[in-house]
N, C-alpha and C positions, 0 to 999 in steps of 0.2 A: 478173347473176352477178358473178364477182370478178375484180382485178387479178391478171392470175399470170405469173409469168416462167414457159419452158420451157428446161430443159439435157438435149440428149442427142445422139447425132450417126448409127450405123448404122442401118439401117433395121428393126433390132428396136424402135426409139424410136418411129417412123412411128406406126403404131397408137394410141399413146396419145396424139401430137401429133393427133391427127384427133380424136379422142373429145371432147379438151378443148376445139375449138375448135367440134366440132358440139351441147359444150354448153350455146354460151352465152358461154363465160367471154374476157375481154378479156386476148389473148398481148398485154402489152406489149415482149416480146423475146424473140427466141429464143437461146441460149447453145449453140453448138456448134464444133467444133473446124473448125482454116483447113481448105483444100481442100488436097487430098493426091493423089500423084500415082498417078493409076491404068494399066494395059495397059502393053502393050511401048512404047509411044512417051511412057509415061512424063505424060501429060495430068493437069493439074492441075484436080480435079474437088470440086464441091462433096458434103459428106454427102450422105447421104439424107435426113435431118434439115435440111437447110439447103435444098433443094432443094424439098423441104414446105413450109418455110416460105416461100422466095419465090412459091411457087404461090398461096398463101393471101395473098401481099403482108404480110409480117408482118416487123417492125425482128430484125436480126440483131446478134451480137455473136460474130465468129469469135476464140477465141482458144483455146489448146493446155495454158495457163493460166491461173489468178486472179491477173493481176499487179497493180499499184497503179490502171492506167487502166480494167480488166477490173472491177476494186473500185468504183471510182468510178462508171463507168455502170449497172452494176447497183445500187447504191446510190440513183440518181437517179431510179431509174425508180419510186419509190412503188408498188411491188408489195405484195399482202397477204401473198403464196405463191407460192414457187418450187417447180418439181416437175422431179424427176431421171429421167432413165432412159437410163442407160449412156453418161452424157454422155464418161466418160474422162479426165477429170480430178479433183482433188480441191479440196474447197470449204473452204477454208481459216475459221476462228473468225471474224474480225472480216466476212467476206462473209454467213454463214450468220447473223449478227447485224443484219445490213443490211435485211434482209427481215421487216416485221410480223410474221406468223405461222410465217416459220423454211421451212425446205427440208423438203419431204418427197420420200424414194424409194419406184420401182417395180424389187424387187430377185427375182428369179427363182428364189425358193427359199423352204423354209420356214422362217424364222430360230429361233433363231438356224443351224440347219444350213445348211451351205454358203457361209456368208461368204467372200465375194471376186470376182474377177473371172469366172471361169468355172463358176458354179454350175449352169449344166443338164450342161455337162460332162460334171463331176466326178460328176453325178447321176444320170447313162450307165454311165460308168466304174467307179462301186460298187455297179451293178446293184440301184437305187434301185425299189421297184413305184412307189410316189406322190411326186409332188415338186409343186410348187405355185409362188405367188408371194406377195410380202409387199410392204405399204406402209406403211414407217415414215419416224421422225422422223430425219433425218439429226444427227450428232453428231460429234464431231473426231476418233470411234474408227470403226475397219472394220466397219461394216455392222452397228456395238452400239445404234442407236436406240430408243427404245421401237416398238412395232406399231399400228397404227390399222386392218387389217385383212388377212386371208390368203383364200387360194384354193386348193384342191387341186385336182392333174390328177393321173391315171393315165397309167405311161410302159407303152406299147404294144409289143409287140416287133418293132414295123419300126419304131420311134423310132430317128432319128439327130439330135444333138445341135442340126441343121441345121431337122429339121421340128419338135420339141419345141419349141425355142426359139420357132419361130415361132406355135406355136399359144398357146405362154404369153403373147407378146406381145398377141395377140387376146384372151385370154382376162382377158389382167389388166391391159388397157387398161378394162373394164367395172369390175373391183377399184378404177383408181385414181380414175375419177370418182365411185364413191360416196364414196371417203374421199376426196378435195377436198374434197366439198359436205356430207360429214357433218363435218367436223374443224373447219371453217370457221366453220357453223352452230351448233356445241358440242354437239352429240351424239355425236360421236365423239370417248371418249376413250383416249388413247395407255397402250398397257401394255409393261409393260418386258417382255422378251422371258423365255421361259423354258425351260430347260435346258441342256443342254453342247453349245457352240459347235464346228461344226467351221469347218473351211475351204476354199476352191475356188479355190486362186493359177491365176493364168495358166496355160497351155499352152504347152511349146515344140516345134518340132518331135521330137525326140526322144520325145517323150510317144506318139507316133504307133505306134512299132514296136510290133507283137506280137507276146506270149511266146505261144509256140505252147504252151510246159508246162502255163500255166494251164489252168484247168479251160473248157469250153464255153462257159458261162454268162459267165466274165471275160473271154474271148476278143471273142464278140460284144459285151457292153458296152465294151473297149473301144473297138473300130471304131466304134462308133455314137457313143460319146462324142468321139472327135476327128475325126467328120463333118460339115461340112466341111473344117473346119477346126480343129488344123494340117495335118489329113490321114493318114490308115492305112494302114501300109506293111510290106513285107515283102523279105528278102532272097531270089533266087535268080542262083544259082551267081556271087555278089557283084553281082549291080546291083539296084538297086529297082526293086521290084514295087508299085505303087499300090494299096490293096485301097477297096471301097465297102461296105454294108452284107456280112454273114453273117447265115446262118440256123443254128439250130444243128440236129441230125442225129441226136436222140439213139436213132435204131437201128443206129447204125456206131457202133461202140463198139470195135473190134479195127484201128485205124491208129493208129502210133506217131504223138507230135507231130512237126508238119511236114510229115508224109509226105503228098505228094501222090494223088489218084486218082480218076479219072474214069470213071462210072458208064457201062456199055456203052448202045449204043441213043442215037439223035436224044433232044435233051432230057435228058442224064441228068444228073444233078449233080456239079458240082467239087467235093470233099472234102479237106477236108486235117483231121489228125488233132491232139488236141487231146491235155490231160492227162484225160480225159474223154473224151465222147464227141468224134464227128466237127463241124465248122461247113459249111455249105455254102458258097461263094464266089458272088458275084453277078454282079460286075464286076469288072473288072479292070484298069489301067494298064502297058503294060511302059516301059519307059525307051526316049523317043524315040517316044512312040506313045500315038495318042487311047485315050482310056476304052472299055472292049467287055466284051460278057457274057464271061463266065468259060470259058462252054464252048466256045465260037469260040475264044480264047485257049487255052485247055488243050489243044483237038483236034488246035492247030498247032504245037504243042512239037517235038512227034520227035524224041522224047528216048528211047530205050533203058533201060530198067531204070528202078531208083526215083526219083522227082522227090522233092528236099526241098527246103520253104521254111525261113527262119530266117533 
């Protein structure tokens, strides 16, 4: 099989560091970011991606970016093909020149929509039905390379940005080893992308809060889109409230947004009101306090009168 470098560092990378290694092909290095400090105590821990690789016993190169020594070893390493996936950093011209056959990505969307860092996200959060993945040819511009092949998935609606992602990881780990070994062989060739490009920037916490006005449908997409991470939040009576997935409710249709209200009877569901119909709540975080279903949480309010989030 072929010479390939590997760049990616969380453990959405995993998947497709495994495929490439179960098929055949010689990792002369793996490219992933230093070890970073994880939990309360603050431990400095290696990727998921780097942690793969020492298990396979395979050459690392930790760095956070392409600096001149970063250029140089990858340079040496007489690779045919480098291959990306979510490495988190950018591959500057004269690196992605270094490499025979050039960088290609495994980018979680179907290009050109969704360019950027957080495209299952954003693919949540605009209440997306199909989103896919793409393997193109990297280029000095944001995620403008031509395509060497695509994948569709259908987004589910218990989708949270958290289990999506992970199944596209699975799913377009299988996408990037055909285009390796078809691109490589010259049967696959790269087509420039086509249509109007959006985009999918980072996430910051902020991104988290939900507008209760929105309609049902935006409500749950957003929750799912910043599940796990940054995390879906709500205000009551000023402190956050943590939310996890919602269902949405569309026979509660008469609760103003916000309004809180819990279905009589063992079992019944937390409701809070949308600009739309009602969302269900699942779980729930208070401040100061583990993750619990909703309705254990709501039952123990004893709160008088109307409950409103926001």
């Amino acid at each position: 099989m072929s010479r390939l470098i590997f760049a990616g560092t969380p453990a959405t990378a995993v998947p497709a560091l495994e495929r490439l290694i179960a098929d055949g092909h010689e990792i002369v290095a793996v490219l992933t970011r230093p070890d970073a400090p994880l939990g309360r105590k603050r431990v400095l821990t290696p990727s998921p991606v780097a942690a793969a690789a020492q298990a396979h016993g395979l050459p690392l190169i930790k760095a956070s970016r392409i600096d001149d020594a970063t250029h140089e070893a990858i340079a040496a390493l007489g690779a045919e093909l480098a291959v990306v996936v979510a490495y988190g950093g950018l591959i500057p011209r004269r690196t992605l020149d270094a490499v025979a056959h050039g960088w290609v990505n495994l980018h979680f969307s179907l290009l050109p929509l969704l360019r950027g860092a957080a495209p299952v996200q954003h693919a949540l959060i605009q209440c997306h039905d199909v989103t896919g993945a793409s393997v193109f040819l990297l280029e000095e511009g944001l995620d403008t390379g031509p395509v060497l092949g695509m994948m569709t998935e259908a987004v589910q609606p218990t989708d949270t940005s958290g289990v999506l992602l992970d199944r596209l990881a699975h799913a377009g780990s299988e996408l990037l080893s055909q285009a390796v070994v078809g691109y490589l062989a010259g049967r696959v060739v790269p087509v420039a992308q086509q249509g109007e490009p959006t985009l999918a920037p980072k996430l910051s916490r902020e991104d988290g809060l939900v507008d209760w006005r929105q309609a049902a449908m935006a409500v749950r997409g957003r929750i799912a889109g910043v599940t796990p991470e940054p995390g879906a939040f709500t205000h009551l009576d000023g402190a956050v409230l943590k939310l996890e997935r919602v269902d949405e409710a569309p026979d509660v249709a008469q609760l103003p947004p916000g309004e809180l209200r819990v279905e009589p009877g063992k079992g019944g569901r937390v409701l809070v009101g949308t600009g739309s119909h009602a969302v269900a709540l699942t779980r729930v975080q208070p401040a100061g306090k583990k993750m619990m279903a909703a309705g254990d949480w709501a039952r123990g309010l004893h709160t008088e009168g109307t409950v409103s989030l926001g």
